[in-house]
C-alpha positions in Angstrom: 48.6 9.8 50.2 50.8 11.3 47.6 52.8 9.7 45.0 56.3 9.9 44.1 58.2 9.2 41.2 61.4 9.7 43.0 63.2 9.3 45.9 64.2 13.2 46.3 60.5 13.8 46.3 60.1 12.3 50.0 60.4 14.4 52.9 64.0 15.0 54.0 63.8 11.8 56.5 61.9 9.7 54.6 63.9 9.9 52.3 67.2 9.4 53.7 65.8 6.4 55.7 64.5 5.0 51.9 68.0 5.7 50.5 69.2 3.8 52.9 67.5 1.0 52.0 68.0 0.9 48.5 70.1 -1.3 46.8 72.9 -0.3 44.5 71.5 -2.6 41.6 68.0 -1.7 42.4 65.3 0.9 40.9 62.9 3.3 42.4 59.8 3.2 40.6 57.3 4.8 43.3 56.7 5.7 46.4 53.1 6.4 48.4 53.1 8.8 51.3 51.2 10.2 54.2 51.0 14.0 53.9 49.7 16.6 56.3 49.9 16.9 60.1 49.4 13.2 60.9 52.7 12.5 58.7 54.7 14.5 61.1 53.2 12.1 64.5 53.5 9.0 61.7 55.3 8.7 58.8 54.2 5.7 56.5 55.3 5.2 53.0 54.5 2.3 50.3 57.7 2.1 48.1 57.7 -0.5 44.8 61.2 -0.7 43.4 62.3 -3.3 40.3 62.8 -5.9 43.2 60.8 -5.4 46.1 57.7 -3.7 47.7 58.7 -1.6 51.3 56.5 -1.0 53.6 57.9 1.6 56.2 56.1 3.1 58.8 58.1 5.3 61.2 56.9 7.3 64.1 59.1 9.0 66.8 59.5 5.7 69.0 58.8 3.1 66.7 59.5 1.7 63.5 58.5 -1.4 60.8 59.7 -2.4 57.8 58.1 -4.5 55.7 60.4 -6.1 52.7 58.7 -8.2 50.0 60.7 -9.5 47.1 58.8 -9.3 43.8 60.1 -12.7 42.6 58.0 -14.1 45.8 54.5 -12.8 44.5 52.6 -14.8 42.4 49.3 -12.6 42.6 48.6 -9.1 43.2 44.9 -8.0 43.7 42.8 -4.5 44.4 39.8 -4.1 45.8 37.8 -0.4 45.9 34.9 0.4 48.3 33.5 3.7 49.0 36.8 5.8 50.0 38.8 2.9 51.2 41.0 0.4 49.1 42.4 -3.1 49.8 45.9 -4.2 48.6 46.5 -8.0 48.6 49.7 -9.5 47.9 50.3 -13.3 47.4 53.1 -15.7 46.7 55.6 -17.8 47.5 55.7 -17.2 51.8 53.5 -14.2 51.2 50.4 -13.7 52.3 49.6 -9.6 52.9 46.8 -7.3 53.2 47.0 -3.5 52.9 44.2 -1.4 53.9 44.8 2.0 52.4 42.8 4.8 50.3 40.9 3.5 47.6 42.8 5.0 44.6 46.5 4.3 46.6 45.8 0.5 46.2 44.8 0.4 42.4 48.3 3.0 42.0 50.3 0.2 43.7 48.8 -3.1 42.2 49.3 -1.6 38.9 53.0 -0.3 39.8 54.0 -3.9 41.1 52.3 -5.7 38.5 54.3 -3.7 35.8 57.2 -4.9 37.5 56.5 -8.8 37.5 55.6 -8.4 33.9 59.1 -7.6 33.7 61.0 -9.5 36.4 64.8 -8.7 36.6 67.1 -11.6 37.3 68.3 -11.8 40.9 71.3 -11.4 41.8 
């Protein structure tokens, strides 16, 4: 996958579905995508703002989102084997597991654990 440090780094629909979801009090931090020929079959992209972790995966007939609020996670935990990764995300009403590429997962769990070492106040 590649990384992101901004939105306007996404492909065109990507990023205008992202945008979309945004909030206007909320910050982009980064963003995981597919690349390559599967990306334009399947579309998937692992977005950590300030506030919340996104899941989106998008493919011509079908789409998930995946919205988890950072002030619901409580723990946040990598695991690395081979070439593949594990993401886990726990907390309050949360209870997720990402299988992804092995670096990917240690990229996230260190972007959202920056963030609840620095939680901003809901609003």
């Amino acid at each position: 996958m590649e990384e992101v440090a901004s939105v306007d780094e996404l492909p065109q629909k990507l990023r205008n579905r992202l945008e979309g979801l945004l909030r206007n009090d909320e910050s982009f931090i980064l963003a995981l995508h597919n690349t390559g020929l599967v990306s334009k079959l399947n579309s998937l992209v692992f977005a950590v703002t300030d506030r919340r972790f996104i899941v989106l995966n998008k493919s011509p007939f079908n789409e998930k989102l995946s919205e988890i609020r950072m002030a619901n996670l409580s723990r946040v935990e990598y695991e690395s084997k081979y070439s593949l990764g594990k993401l886990v995300l726990e907390g309050s009403g949360v209870d997720e597991e990402y299988q992804i590429e092995r670096g990917d997962a240690r990229i996230l769990a260190d972007a959202i654990r920056a963030q609840l070492d620095h939680p901003k106040e809901a609003v």
